[in-house]
N, C-alpha and C positions, 0 to 999 in steps of 0.2 A: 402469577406475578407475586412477589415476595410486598409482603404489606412497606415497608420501610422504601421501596422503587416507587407502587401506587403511592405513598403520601410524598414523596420525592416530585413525581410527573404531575399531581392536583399542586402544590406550592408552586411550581414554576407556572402554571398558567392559571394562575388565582388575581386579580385583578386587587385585591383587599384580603386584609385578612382572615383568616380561617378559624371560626371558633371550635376548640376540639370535642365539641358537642355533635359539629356538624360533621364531621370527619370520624367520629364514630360510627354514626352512621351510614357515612357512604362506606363505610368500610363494614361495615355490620361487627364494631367490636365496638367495648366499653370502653367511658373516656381514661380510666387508668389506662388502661394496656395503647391507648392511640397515644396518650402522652409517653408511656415508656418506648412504642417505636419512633417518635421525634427527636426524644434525647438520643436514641438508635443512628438515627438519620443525624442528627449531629454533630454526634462523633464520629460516626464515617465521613460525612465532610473534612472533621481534624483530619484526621490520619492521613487521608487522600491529599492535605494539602490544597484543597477547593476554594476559592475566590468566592464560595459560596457560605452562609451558616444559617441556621435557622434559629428563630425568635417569635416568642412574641408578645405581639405588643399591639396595642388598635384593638383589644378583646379577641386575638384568634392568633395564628398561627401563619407564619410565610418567611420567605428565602431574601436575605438579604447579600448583599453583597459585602464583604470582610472590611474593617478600616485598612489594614494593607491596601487594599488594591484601590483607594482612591484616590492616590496620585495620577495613574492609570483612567481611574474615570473622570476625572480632568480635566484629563488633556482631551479624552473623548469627546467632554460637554465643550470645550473651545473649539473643537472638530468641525465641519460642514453640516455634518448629518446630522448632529443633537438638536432633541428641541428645546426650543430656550425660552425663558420669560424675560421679557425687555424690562431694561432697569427699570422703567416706570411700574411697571408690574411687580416687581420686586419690590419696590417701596411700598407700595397700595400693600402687598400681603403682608409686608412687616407691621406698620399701622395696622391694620384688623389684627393680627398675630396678640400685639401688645396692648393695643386698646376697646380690645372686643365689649362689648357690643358696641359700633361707634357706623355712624351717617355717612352717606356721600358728603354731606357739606361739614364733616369735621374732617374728614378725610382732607379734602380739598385745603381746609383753613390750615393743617399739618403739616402739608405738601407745600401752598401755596399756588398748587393749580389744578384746574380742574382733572379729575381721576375715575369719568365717567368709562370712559375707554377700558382702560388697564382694570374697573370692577368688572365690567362687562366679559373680559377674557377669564379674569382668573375663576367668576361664577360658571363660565361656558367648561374649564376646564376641570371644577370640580373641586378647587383649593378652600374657597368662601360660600357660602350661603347665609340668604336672608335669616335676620335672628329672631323679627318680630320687625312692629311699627312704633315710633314716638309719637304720645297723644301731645304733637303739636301743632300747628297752621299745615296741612297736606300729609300728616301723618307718610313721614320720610321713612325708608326701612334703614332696619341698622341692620349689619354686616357680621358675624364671626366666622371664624377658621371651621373648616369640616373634621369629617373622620378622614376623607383622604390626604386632607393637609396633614394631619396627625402622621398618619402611614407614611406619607411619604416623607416623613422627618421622624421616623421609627421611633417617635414616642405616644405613651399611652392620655399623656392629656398636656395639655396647655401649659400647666405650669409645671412642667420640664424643660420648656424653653429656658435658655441661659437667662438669669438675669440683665436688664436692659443698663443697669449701672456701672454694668465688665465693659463696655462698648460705647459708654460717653465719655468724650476726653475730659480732662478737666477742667475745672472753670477756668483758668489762667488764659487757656489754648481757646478756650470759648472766644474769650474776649478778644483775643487775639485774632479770631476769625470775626466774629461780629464787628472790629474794628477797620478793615477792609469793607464793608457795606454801609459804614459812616457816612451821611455827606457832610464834605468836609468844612460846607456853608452853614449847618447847619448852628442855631444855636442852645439847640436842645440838651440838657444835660443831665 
């Protein structure tokens, strides 16, 4: 089998990335020459026109899917078959994302409800892990993003996340929303 197929057929059934350390060796070559059949692999991808490219990123090496084709996977994740994280879950990983190292009970005060559930999946599925304990009354864990949260938002660390400033509206629109959860007895000001 031609080395550029074997490093093809191990990236498709890689769970995590590959460091080209380790891919030397299954390949019994040195890591110049495995990195120069990657760049090999793809650019045979270009050419072919593949939904597929290779990168990497996470410290190792694996097959992503092209930004082309994620209109395509889209419509797939709105599909029956995808699996999904429920919004509530998707809030929980963006807090830990953006305020790592951070509590259940900051999580919760963020949210406004409790987010024991939605830690408990996204830990089960790998996104978060414990990041240590606060030396305070029950020494509570706090929470950060994994390497597979990384991987699977194909960046190499945390602060590639977009900043959180591109994504809050502005105050005007704030107020404007806070001003709907006014009551309107109140005489607070």
């Amino acid at each position: 089998m031609e080395t550029v197929a074997a490093l093809e057929a191990i990236l498709f059934v890689t769970e995590s990335p590959i460091p080209s350390g380790e891919l030397a060796e299954l390949l019994e070559m040195g890591v110049p020459a495995v990195e120069s059949e990657l760049r090999r692999l793809g650019d045979q991808l270009d050419e072919r026109g593949s939904g597929l490219t290779v990168r990497n990123v996470g410290g190792g090496w694996r097959l992503y899917t092209r930004p082309e084709a994620y209109p395509y996977l889209e419509r797939f994740a709105a599909g029956p078959t995808a699996r999904k994280l429920s919004a509530a879950a998707l809030e929980v990983l963006s807090v830990v994302a953006y305020r790592q190292p951070v509590s259940r009970g900051q999580i919760a005060e963020i949210r406004g409800v409790d987010s024991d559930s939605s830690i408990r999946s996204l830990e089960r599925l790998g996104l978060i892990e414990e990041a240590g304990r606060l030396p305070s009354p029950g020494n509570p864990a706090v929470y950060r993003t994994s390497d597979v949260f990384l991987e699977k938002l194909g960046l190499n660390a945390v602060d590639e996340l977009p900043p959180l400033a591109d994504h809050v509206p502005p105050a005007s629109v704030v107020e404007v929303l806070e001003e709907t959860f006014r009551d309107p007895t109140s005489t607070d000001e």
